[in-house]
Structures are given as structure tokens and as C-alpha cells.
mmCIF file of the C-alpha atoms, coordinates in Angstrom:
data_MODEL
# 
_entry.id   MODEL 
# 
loop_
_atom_site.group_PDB 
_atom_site.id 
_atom_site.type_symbol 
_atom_site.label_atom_id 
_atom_site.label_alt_id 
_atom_site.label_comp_id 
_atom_site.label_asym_id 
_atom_site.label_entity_id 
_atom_site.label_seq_id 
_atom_site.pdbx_PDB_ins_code 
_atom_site.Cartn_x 
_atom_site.Cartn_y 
_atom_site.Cartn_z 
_atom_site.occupancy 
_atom_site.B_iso_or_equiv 
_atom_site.pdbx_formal_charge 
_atom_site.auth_seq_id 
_atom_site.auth_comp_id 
_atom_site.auth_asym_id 
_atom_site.auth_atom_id 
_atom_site.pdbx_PDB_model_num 
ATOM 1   C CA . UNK A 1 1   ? 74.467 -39.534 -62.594 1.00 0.00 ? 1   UNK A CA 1 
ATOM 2   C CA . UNK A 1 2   ? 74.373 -43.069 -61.936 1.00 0.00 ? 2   UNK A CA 1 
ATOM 3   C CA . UNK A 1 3   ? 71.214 -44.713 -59.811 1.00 0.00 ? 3   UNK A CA 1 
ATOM 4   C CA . UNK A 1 4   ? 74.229 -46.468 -57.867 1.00 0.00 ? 4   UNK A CA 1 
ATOM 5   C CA . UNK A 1 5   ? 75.512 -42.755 -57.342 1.00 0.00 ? 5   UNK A CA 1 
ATOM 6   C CA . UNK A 1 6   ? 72.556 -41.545 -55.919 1.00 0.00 ? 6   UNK A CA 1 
ATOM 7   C CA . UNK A 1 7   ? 71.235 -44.607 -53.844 1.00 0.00 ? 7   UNK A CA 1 
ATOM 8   C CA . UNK A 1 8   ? 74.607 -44.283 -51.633 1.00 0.00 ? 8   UNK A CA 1 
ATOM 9   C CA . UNK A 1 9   ? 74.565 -40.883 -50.353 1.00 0.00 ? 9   UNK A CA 1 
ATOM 10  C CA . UNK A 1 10  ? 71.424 -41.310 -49.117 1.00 0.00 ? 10  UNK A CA 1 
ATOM 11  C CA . UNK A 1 11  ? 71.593 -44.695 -47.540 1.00 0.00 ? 11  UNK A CA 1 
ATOM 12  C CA . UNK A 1 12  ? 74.353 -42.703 -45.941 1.00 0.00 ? 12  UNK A CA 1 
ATOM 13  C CA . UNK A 1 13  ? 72.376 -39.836 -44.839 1.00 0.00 ? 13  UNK A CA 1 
ATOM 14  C CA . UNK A 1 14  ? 69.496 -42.220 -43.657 1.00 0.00 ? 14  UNK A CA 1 
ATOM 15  C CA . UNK A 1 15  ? 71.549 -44.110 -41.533 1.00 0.00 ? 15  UNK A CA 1 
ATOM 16  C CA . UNK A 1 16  ? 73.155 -41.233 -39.902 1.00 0.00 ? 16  UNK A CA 1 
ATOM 17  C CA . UNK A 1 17  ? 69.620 -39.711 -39.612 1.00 0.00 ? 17  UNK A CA 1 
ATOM 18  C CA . UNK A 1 18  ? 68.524 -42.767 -37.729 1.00 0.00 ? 18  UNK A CA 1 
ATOM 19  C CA . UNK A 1 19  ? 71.444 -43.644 -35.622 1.00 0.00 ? 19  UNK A CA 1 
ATOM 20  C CA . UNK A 1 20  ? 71.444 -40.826 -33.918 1.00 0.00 ? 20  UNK A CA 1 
ATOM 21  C CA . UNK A 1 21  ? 67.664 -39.720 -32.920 1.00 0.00 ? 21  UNK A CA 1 
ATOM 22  C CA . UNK A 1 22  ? 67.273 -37.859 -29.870 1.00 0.00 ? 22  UNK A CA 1 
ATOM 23  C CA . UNK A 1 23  ? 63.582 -38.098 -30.240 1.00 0.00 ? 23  UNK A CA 1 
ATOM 24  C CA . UNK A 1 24  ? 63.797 -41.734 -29.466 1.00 0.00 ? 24  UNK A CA 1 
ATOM 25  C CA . UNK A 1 25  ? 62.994 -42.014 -25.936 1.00 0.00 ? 25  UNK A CA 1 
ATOM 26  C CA . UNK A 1 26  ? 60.111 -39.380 -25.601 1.00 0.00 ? 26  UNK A CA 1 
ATOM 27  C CA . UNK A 1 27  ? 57.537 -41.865 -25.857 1.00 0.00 ? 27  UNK A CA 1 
ATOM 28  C CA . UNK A 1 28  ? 58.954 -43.799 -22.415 1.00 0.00 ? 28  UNK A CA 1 
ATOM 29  C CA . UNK A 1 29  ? 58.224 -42.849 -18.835 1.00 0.00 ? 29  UNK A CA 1 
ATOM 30  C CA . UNK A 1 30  ? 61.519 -42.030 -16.978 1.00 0.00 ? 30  UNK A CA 1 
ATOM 31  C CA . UNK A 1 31  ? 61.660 -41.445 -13.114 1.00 0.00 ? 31  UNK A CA 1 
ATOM 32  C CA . UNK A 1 32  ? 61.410 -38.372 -11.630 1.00 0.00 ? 32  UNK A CA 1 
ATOM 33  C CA . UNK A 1 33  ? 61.223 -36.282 -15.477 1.00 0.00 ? 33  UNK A CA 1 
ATOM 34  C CA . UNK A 1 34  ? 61.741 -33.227 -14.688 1.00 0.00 ? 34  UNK A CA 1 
ATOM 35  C CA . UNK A 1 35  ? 65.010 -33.783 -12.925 1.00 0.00 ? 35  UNK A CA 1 
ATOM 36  C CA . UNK A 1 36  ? 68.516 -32.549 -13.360 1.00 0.00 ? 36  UNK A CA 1 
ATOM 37  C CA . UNK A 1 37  ? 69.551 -36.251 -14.002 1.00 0.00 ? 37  UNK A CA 1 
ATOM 38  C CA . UNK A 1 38  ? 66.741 -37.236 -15.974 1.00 0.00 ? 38  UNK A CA 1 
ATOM 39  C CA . UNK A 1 39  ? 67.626 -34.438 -18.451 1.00 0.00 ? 39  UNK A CA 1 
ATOM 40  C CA . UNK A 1 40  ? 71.171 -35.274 -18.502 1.00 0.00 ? 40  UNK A CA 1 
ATOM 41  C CA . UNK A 1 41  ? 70.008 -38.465 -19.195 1.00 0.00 ? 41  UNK A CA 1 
ATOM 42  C CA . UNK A 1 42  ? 67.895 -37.438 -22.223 1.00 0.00 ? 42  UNK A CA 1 
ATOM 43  C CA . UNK A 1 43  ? 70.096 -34.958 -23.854 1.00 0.00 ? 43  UNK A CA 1 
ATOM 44  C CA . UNK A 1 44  ? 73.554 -36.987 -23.346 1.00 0.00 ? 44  UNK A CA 1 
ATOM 45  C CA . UNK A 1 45  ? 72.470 -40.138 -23.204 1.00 0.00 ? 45  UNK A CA 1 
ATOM 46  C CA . UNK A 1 46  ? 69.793 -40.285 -26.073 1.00 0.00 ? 46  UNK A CA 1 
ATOM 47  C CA . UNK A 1 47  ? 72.069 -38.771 -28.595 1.00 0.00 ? 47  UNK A CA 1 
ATOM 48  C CA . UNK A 1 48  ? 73.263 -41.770 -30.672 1.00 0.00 ? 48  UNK A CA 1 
ATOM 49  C CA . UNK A 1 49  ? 70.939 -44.101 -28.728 1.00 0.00 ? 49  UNK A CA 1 
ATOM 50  C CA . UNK A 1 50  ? 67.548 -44.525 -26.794 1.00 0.00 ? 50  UNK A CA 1 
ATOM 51  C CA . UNK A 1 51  ? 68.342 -43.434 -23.395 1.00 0.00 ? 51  UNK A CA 1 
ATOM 52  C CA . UNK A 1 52  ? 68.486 -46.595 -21.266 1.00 0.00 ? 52  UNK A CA 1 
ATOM 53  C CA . UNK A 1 53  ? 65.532 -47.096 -17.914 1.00 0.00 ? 53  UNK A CA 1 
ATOM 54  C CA . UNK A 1 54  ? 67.803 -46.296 -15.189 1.00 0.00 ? 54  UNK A CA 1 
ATOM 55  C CA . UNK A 1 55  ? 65.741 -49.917 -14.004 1.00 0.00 ? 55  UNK A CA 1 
ATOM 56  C CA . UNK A 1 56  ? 68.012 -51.862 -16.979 1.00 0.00 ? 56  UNK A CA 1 
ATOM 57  C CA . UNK A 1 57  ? 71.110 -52.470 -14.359 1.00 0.00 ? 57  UNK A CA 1 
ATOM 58  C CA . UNK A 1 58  ? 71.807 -52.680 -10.658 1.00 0.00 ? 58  UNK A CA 1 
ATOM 59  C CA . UNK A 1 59  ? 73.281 -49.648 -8.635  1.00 0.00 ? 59  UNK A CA 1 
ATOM 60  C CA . UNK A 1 60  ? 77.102 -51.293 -8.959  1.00 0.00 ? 60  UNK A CA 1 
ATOM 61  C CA . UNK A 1 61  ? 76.703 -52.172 -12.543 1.00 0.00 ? 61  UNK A CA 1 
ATOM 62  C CA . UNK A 1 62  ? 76.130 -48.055 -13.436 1.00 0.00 ? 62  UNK A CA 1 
ATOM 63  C CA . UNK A 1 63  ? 79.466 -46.738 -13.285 1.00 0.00 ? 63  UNK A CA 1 
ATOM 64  C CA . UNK A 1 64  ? 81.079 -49.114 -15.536 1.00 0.00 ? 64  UNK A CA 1 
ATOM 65  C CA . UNK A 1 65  ? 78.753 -48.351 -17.890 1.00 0.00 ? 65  UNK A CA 1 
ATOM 66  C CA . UNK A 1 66  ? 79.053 -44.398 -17.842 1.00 0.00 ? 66  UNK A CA 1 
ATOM 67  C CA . UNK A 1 67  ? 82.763 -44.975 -17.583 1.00 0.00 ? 67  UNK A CA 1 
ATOM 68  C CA . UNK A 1 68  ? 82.586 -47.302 -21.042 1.00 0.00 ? 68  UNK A CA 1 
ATOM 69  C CA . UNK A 1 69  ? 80.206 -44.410 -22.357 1.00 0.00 ? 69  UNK A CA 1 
ATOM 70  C CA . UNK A 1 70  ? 82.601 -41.272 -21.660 1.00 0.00 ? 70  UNK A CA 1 
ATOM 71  C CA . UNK A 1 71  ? 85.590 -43.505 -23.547 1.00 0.00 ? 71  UNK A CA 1 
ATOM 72  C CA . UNK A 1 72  ? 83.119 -44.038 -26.752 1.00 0.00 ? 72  UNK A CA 1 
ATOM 73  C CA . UNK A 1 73  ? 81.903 -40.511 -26.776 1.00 0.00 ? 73  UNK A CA 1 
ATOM 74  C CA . UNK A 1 74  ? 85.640 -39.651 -26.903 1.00 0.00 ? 74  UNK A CA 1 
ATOM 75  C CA . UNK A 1 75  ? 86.734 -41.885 -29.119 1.00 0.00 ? 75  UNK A CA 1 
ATOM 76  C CA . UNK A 1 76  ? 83.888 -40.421 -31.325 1.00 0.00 ? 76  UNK A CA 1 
ATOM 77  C CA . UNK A 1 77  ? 85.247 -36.885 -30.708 1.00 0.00 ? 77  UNK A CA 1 
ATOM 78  C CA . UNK A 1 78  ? 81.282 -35.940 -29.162 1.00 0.00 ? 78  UNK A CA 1 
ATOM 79  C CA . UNK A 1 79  ? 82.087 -33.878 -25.859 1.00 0.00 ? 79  UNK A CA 1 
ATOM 80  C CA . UNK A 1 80  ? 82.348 -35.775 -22.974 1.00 0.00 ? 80  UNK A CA 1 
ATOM 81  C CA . UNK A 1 81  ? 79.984 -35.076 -19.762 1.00 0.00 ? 81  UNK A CA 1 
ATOM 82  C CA . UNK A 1 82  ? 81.196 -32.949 -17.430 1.00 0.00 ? 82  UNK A CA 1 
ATOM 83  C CA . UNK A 1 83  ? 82.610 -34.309 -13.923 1.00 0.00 ? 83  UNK A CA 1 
ATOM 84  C CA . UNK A 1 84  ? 79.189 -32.438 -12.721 1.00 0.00 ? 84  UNK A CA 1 
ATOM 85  C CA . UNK A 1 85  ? 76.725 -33.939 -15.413 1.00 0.00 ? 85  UNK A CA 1 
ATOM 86  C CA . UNK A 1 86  ? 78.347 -37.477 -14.532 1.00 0.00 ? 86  UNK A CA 1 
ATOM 87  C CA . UNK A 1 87  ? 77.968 -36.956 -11.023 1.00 0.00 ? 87  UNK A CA 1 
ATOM 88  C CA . UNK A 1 88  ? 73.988 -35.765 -11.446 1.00 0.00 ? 88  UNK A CA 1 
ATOM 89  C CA . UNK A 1 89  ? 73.699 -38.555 -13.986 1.00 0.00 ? 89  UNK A CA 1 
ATOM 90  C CA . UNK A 1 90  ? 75.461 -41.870 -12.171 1.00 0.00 ? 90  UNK A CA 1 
ATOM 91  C CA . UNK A 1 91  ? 73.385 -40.623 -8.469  1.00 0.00 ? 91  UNK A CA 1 
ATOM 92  C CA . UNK A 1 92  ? 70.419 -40.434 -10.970 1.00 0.00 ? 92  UNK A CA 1 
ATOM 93  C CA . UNK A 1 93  ? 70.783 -43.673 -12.842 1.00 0.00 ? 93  UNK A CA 1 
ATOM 94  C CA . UNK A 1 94  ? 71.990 -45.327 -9.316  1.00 0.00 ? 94  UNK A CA 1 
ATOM 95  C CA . UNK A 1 95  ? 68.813 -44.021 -6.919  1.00 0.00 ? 95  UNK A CA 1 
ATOM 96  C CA . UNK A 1 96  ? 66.178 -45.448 -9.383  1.00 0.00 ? 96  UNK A CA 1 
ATOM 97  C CA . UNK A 1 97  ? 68.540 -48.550 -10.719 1.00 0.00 ? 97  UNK A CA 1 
ATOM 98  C CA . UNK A 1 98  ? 67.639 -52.376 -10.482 1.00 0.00 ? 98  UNK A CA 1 
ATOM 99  C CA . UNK A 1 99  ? 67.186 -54.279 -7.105  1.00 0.00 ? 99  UNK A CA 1 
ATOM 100 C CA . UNK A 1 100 ? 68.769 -57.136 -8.878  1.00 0.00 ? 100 UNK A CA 1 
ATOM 101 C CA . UNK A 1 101 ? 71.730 -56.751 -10.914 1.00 0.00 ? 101 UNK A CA 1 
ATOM 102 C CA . UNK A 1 102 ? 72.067 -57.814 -14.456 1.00 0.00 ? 102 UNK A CA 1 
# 
């Protein structure tokens, strides 16, 4: 086998490796942490990405961006959050969001 051969499968496997790392937002401090909507936050929303500080947008700005979220994570075929998980997540991401919007 080629070095070409072998360099691409795992430049592959690295970047899928990397590009979705749950384990990237345990080194921040998220409100309230042991919370239903700080966990949602952590297991659904750290999945592909670091989970975002709920601080990083205004209240208003928060359902737009779960909205644009759901729509990727189906487009993706990953399982959506449930109407309940959205609900605990958006009232989450809402109480502790920006006093400015962004």
C-alpha cells in the first residue's frame, strides 16, 4: 500500500475524531450545571461542536438559533431534540442569555 493510501483514511478519521468532541466544553463553567437544561445543553449541543455560553446571544436571538440547529441536525440525519428537550433547552439558554443582544 501506497503512503498516499494510508495518509487519507486517517486524515479522515482524525477529522471526524475532532469535529465532533463532546469532551470539548468540560473545561468551561456553565450556569446552573447540574440542570436539566444545562445537560441538554452538553449532550445535544456539544456533539459536533463546543456547547455555546448561554451569555453568547440575547434572550430573542435563542430561538432562531435552536430552530437553525434542529434543521442541521436533520439535514445530518443526527436525531433531533425532542419538543421537551427544546423547551428545557431554549428556557435554559434564554434565563441566563445576554442583556445585550448580538
Amino acid at each position: 500500500m501506497t503512503r498516499d493510501k494510508l495518509v487519507s483514511p486517517l486524515i479522515v478519521a482524525l477529522s471526524l475524531i475532532s469535529g465532533c468532541d463532546s469532551e470539548k466544553a468540560t473545561n468551561l463553567s456553565y450556569p446552573e450545571p447540574g440542570s436539566s437544561g444545562a445537560r441538554v445543553l452538553l449532550e445535544k449541543c456539544g456533539i459536533c461542536h463546543a456547547a455555546p455560553m448561554p451569555s453568547s446571544h440575547g434572550a430573542n436571538i435563542w430561538p432562531g438559533i435552536l430552530q437553525r440547529m434542529q434543521m442541521r441536525m436533520t439535514s445530518k440525519a443526527q436525531q433531533t431534540l425532542s419538543p421537551e428537550e427544546a423547551g428545557i433547552l431554549l428556557e435554559y439558554l434564554q434565563r441566563h442569555a445576554s442583556a445585550s443582544e448580538k
